[in-house]
C-alpha positions in Angstrom: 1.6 -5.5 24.9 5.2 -6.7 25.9 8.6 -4.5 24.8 6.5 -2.0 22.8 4.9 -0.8 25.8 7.1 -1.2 28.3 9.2 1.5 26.2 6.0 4.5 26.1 5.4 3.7 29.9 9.0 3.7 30.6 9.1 7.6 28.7 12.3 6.5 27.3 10.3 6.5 22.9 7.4 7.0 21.9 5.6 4.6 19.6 1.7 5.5 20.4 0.8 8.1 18.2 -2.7 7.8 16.8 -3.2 6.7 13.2 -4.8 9.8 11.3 -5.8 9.7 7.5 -3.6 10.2 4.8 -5.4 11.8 1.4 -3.2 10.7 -1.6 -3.2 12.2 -5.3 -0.7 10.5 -7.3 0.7 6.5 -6.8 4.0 7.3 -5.8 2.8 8.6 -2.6 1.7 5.2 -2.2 5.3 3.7 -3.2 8.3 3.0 -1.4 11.4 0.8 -2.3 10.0 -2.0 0.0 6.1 -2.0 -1.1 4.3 -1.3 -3.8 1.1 0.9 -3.8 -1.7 2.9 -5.9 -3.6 6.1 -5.3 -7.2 4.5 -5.4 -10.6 6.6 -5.5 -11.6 8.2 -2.9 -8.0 9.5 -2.8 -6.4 6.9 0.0 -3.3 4.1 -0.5 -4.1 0.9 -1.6 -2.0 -1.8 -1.2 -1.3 -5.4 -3.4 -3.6 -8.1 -2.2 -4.3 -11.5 -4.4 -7.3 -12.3 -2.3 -9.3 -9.5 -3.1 -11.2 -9.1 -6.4 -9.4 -5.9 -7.2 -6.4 -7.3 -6.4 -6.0 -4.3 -4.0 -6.9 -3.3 -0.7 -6.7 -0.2 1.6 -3.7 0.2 4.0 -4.2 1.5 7.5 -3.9 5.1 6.2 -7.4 5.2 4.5 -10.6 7.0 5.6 -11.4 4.4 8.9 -14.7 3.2 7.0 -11.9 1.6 4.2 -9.0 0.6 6.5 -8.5 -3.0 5.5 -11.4 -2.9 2.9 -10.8 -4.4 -0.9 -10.9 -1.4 -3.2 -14.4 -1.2 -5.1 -14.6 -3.4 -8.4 -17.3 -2.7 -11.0 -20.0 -5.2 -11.3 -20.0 -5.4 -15.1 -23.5 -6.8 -15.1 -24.9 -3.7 -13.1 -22.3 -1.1 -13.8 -22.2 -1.0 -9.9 -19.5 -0.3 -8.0 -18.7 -2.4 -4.2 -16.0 -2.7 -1.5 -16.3 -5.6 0.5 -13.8 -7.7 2.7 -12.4 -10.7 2.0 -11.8 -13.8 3.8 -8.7 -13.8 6.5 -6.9 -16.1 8.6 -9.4 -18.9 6.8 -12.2 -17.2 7.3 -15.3 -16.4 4.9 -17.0 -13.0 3.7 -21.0 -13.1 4.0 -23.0 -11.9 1.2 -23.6 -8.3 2.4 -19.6 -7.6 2.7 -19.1 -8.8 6.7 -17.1 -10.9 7.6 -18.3 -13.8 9.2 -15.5 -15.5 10.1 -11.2 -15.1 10.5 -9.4 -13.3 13.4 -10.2 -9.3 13.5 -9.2 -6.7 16.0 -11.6 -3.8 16.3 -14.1 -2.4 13.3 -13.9 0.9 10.9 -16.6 3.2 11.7 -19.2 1.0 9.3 -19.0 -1.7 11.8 -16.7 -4.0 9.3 -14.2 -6.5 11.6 -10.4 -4.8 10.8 -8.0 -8.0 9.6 -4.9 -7.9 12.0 -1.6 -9.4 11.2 -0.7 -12.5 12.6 2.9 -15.1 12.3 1.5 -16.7 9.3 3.6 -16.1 6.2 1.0 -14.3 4.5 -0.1 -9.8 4.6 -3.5 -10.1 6.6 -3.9 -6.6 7.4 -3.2 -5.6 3.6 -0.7 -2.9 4.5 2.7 -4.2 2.0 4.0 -6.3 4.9 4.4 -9.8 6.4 4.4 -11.1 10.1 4.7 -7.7 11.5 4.0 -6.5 14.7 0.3 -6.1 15.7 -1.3 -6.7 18.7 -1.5 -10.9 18.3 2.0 -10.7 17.0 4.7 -10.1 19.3 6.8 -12.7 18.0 7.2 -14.5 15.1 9.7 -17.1 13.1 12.6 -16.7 15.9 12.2 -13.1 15.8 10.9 -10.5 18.2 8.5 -7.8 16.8 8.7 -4.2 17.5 6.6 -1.0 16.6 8.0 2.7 16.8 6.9 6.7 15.4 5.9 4.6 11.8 8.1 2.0 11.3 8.3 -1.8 11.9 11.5 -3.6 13.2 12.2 -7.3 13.4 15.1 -8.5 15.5 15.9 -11.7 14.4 18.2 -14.6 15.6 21.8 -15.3 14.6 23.4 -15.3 11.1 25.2 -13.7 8.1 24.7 -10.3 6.9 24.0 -11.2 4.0 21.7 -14.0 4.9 19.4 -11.7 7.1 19.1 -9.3 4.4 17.0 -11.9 2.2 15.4 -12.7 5.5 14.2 -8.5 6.0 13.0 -8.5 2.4 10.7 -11.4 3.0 9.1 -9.5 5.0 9.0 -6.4 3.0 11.7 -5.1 4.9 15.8 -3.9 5.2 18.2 -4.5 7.5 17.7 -1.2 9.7 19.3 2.1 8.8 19.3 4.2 11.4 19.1 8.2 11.5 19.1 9.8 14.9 20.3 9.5 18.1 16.7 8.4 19.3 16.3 5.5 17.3 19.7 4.4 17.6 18.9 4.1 21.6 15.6 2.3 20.7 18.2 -0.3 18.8 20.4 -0.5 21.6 18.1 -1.4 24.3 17.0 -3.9 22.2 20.5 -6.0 21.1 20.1 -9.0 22.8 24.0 -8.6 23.4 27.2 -8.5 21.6 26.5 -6.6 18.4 23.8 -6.8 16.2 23.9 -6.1 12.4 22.3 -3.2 10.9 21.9 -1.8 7.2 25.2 -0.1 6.8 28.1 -1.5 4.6 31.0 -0.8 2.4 30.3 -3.7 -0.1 32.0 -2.9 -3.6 33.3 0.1 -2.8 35.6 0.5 0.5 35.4 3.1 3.8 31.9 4.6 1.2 29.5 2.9 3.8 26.1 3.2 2.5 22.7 2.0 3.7 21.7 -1.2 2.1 17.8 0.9 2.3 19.3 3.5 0.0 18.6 5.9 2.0 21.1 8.7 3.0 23.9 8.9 5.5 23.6 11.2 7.8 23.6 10.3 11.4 26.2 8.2 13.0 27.7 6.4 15.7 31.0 4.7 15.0 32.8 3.2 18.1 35.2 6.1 19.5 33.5 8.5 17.0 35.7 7.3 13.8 34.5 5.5 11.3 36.8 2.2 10.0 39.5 2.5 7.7 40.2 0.1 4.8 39.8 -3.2 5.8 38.5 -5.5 3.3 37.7 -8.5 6.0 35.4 -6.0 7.6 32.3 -4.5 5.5 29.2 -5.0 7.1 28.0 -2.8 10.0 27.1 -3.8 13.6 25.5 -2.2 17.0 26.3 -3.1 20.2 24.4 -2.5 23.4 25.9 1.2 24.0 25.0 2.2 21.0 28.3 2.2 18.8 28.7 1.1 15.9 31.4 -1.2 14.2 32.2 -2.7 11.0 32.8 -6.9 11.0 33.3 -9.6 8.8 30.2 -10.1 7.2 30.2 -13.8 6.9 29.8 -13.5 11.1 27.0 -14.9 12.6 24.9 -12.2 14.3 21.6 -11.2 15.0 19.6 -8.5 13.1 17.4 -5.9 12.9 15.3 -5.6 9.9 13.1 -2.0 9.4 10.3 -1.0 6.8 7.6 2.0 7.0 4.7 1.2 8.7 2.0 3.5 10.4 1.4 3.4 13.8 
């Protein structure tokens, strides 16, 4: 299972915690500022999906009979209601709702193959995201794939800051922002060396370094344990391999980690 699980047998983080159920009530349970998502009947997160009828399918947080399953569409002939699964990967869906062919890992409890996310430019699992980590995907457009406690990572090869942002949101993703001293170690170990850029910056309004995530700033790192002062060459924020953080020119070519919210 490559880095992933070298890091749970190694002790040093934990990313295998079993995926539980999550009951929703209202859609912005659903949301978050890199996926969209509605509360669907029976009360579990659907996600946008073009190749199901509805146009929605069920993330990986559904009952385990609807993981992966296009939400029910009424049959306006019948007034019936179905869920069925649609093709993946190329493959076809049979009459009774099975898929007959398209890659699959595992089944939900109704014995209906689970779409898992390959390197193909395209959401096959149905969860908001593209070319993240899964079991057949390790690696993927020149970047390595990484799963930990909810949240995918990409670390991607060389360039700008603000190049690899665009890059992250392709995939539904930041570049990372980082909030305790456990992830940041799950960073370091993986900067392939030098530093590496994450989500923090001071764009547009100097030494106020915010995460380019919007979420807050709370836990740091800076390199002897002071963050820069006014430099208006150096705005966009880096890790190296112990760890610390610094600011750079952000027309540098580095790699970088992109992040987004992703269950386990």
């Amino acid at each position: 299972m490559g880095r992933v699980l070298l890091v749970c047998a190694l002790g040093v983080l934990s990313a295998c915690i079993d995926r539980a159920p999550f009951a929703c009530e209202e859609d912005v349970q659903c949301q978050s500022p890199e996926r969209d998502g509605r509360c669907v009947a029976p009360g579990y997160c659907a996600h946008p999906d073009e190749r199901c009828p509805s146009g929605l399918r069920f993330g990986r947080f559904a009952a385990p009979a609807l993981v992966g399953q296009c939400i029910e569409v009424e049959d306006e002939s019948t007034g019936a209601s179905s869920t069925g699964s649609s093709s993946t990967s190329g493959g076809s869906s049979s009459s009774d709702g099975g898929s007959t062919t398209g890659t699959t890992a595992g089944s939900s409890s109704s014995g209906d193959p689970l779409p898992t996310e390959e390197c193909d430019g395209i959401d096959n699992d149905g969860d908001g995201l593209i070319d993240e980590w899964s079991p057949l995907n390790e690696e993927c457009s020149g970047c390595t794939l990484l799963q930990r406690q909810g949240y995918a990572y990409w670390v991607c090869g060389g360039g700008r800051w603000t190049d690899l942002q665009p890059q992250c949101s392709s995939f539904g993703a930041n570049l990372a922002s980082i909030h305790d001293a456990e992830e940041n170690l799950f960073l370091a170990l993986m900067v392939p060396g030098g530093a590496t850029w994450i989500g923090l910056n001071d764009i547009g309004n100097e030494t106020v370094f915010t995460w380019v995530d919007g979420s807050p700033v709370g836990y740091t790192n800076w390199t002897n344990g002071v963050p820069p002062g006014e430099n208006l060459g150096s705005n966009c924020v880096g890790i190296n391999t112990q760890g610390e953080w610094s600011a750079f020119n952000c027309t540098n070519s580095r790699p970088g980690f992109c992040k987004a919210p992703h269950p386990d």
